[in-house]
N, C-alpha and C positions, 0 to 999 in steps of 0.2 A: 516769080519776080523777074522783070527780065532786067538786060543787064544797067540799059540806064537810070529804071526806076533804082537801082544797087547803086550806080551812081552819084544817083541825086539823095538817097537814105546819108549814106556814108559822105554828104557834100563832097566829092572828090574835086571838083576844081577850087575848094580849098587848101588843098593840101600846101600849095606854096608857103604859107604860115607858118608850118613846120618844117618843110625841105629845106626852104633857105637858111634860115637859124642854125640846121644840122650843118649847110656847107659851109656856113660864113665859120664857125667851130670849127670846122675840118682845116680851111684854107687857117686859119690864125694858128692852132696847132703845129703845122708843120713849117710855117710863118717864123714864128716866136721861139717854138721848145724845138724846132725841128726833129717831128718825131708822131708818127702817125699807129695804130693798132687796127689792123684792116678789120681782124679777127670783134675783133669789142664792138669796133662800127658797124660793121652788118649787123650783130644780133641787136646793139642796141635799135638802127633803123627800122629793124621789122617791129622790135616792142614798141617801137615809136608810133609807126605809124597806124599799126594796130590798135592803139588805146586812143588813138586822133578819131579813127573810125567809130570805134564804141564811144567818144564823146559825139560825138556829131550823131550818131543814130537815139543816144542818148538821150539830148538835147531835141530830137525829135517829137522822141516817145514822151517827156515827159509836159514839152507843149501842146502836145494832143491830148492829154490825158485832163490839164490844169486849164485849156481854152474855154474861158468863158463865153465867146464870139462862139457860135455854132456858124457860122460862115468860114472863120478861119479853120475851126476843124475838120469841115468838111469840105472843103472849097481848096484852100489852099497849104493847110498842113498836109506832106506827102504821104504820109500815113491817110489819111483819111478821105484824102482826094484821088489816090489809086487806090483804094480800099484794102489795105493789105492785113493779112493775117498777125494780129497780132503777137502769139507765141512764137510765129518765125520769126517775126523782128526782134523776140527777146531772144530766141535762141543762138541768134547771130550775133545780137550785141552780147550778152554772155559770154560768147564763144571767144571774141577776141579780146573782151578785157580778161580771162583765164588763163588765153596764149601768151597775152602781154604782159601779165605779170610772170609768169611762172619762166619769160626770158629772161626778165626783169632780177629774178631770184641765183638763175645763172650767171647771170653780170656780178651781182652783189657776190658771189663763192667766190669770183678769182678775181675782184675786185677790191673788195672789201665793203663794211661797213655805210662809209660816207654815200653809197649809191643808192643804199634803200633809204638813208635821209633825203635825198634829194627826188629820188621814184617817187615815194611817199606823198613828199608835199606836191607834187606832179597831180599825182592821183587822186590827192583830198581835193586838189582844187577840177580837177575835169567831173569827180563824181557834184560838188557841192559847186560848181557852175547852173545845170537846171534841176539838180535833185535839192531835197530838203525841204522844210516847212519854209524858208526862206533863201530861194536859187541868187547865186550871186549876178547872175544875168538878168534878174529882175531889179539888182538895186543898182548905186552908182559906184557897184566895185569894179561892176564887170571888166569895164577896160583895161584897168589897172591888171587886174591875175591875170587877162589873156595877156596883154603885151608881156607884163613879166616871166609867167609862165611857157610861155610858149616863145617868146624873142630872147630872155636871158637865159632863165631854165635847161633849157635844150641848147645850146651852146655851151654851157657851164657844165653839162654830162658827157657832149660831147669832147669837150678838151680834157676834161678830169681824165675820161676813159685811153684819150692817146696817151697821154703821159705820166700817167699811173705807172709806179709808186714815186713820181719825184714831184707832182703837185705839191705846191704850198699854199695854204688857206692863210694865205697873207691879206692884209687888205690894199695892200699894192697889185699882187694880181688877183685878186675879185676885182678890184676897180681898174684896173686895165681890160679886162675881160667886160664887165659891166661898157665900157666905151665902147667899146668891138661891137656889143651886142644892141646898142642904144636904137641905133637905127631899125633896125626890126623890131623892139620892142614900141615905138613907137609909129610905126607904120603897121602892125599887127592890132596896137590900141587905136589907131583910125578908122582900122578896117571896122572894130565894133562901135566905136562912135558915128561911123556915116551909117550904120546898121540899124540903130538905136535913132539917130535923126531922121532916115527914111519914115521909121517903123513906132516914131511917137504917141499919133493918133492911136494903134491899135495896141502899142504894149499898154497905154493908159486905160484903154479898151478893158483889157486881160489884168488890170491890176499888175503890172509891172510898171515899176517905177527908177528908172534908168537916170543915167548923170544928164543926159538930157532935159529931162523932166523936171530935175533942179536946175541945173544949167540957162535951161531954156536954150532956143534955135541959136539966138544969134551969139552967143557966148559958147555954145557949143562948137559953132563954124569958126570963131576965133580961136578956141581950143585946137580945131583941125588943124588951121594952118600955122599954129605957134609950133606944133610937134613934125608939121615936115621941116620948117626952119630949122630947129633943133636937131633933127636928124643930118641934115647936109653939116649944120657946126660939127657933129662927133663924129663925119667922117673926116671931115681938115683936119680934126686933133689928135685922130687916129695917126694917121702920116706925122702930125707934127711931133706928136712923142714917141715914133717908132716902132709903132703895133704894127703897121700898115704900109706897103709900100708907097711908091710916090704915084704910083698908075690908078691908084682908088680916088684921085682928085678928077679922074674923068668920068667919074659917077656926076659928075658936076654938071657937065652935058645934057645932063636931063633935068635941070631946073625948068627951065622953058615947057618943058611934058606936064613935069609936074603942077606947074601956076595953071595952066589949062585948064588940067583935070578938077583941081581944085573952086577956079570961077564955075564949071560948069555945075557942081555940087552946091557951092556956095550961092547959088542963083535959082537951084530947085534939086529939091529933097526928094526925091521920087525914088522908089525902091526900083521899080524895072525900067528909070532911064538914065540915073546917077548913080546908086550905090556901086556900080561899075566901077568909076572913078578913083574910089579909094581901094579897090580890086586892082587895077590899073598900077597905079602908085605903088603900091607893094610891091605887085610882081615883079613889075620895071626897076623900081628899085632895090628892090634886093638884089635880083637877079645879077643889074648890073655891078653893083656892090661888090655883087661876088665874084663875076666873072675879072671886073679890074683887078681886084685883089690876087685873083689867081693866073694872072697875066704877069702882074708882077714876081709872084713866085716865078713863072717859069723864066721871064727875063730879066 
């Protein structure tokens, strides 16, 4: 396997779906509680991003396996279209969901309890994403567990982990936290609705039956653009209630990128010349998100 077929197995130019979440939780952390655990954030980032890999390899294997479309399996599932051995792909994916739990288990000794609750539901939802008699990426939850799982989730370990043991499971900070985390969680469930409206024709193909598929196109592309809306609101009210410094209002800047990206999706569904776009949108926006935020910290 060479190294970009590993690449492309482990989707690696996704990984921004979970980096960002991890930084925008780093930057609020020492933002809010002032107060950072470097030692907690490394191990938890490597379990992180080790069980991102074994979803993603995951979510491979088990569309290969469930492809009704023998074109898609052999053509263009990367399993099947680099021909790869399949016991290495399980031994790989194996290998890092055992690493990632077993750091996962480390966290929990000098953490405590609440992190295997939150690992846990992490875990049920990355395995029951494309495993099970019924993958939650075949029906119309998908978006919802990615965004929340992956945009709130992983912010909400991350904070817990810096500031352990004076977290409070108040619902004042979940829902300030929950604010923080809004915009990635809905730019994370974009990414899988312009995924899912690319990829209609052939998930309906495969017997997956996606929010699109209820939805339909054109309620789905209003959905798209209701949730970038939505995200630019919770970063103003970030600042406006003092999560946030004032320099995260120049994530604003990127409205204009954003409406772009968005007409050119909203105008064609095409997997290899739009799904880009909500790729795009994420990355930029997080990225900036986090970068203003941590401008702010340092000025």
């Amino acid at each position: 396997m060479t190294l970009a077929v590993f690449l492309e197995l482990v989707e690696m130019k996704a990984k921004t779906a979970s980096v960002l979440p991890f930084l925008i939780g780093l930057c609020y952390s020492y933002y809010f509680y002032h107060h950072l655990n470097l030692v907690y954030l490394l191990l938890f980032f490597i379990s992180m991003l080790l069980f991102n890999m074994f979803v993603d390899i995951w979510d491979n294997y088990n569309d290969y396996h469930r492809a009704l479309d023998q074109d898609y399996q052999r053509q263009t599932n990367i399993i099947g279209r680099e021909n790869l051995s399949i016991k290495r792909v399980q031994s790989l994916m194996y290998s890092f969901l055992v690493i990632s739990f077993l750091i996962g288990l480390v966290l929990a000794y000098f953490v405590g309890f609440p992190i295997l609750i939150m690992g846990g539901f992490c875990y049920a939802v990355g395995l029951l994403y494309s495993g099970g008699p019924r993958p939650l990426s075949s029906l119309p939850l998908g978006e919802f567990f990615s965004g929340f799982t992956m945009g709130f989730m992983i912010s909400l370990i991350c904070v817990y982990l810096n500031v352990y043991p004076h977290f409070t499971w108040s619902l004042t900070s979940l829902a300030s936290l929950a604010l923080i985390a809004l915009p990635n969680t809905l730019w994370i469930a974009n990414l899988m609705l312009a995924n899912n409206l690319c990829d209609k024709a052939e998930d309906e193909a495969n017997r997956r039956y996606t929010l699109v598929h209820y939805l339909g196109i054109p309620w789905s592309l209003r959905l798209f653009i209701a949730n970038n809306c939505l995200a630019f609101v919770a970063i103003f009210f970030q600042y406006y209630f003092g999560l946030a410094p004032i320099s995260v209002l120049l994530t604003f800047l990127l409205v204009p990128f954003v409406i772009k990206q968005t007409s050119q999706l909203y105008h064609k569904q095409v997997k290899s010349q739009t799904f880009i776009c909500a790729v795009k949108i994420l990355a930029f926006g997080s990225s900036i998100h986090c970068l203003t935020y941590f401008l702010g910290i340092i000025f």
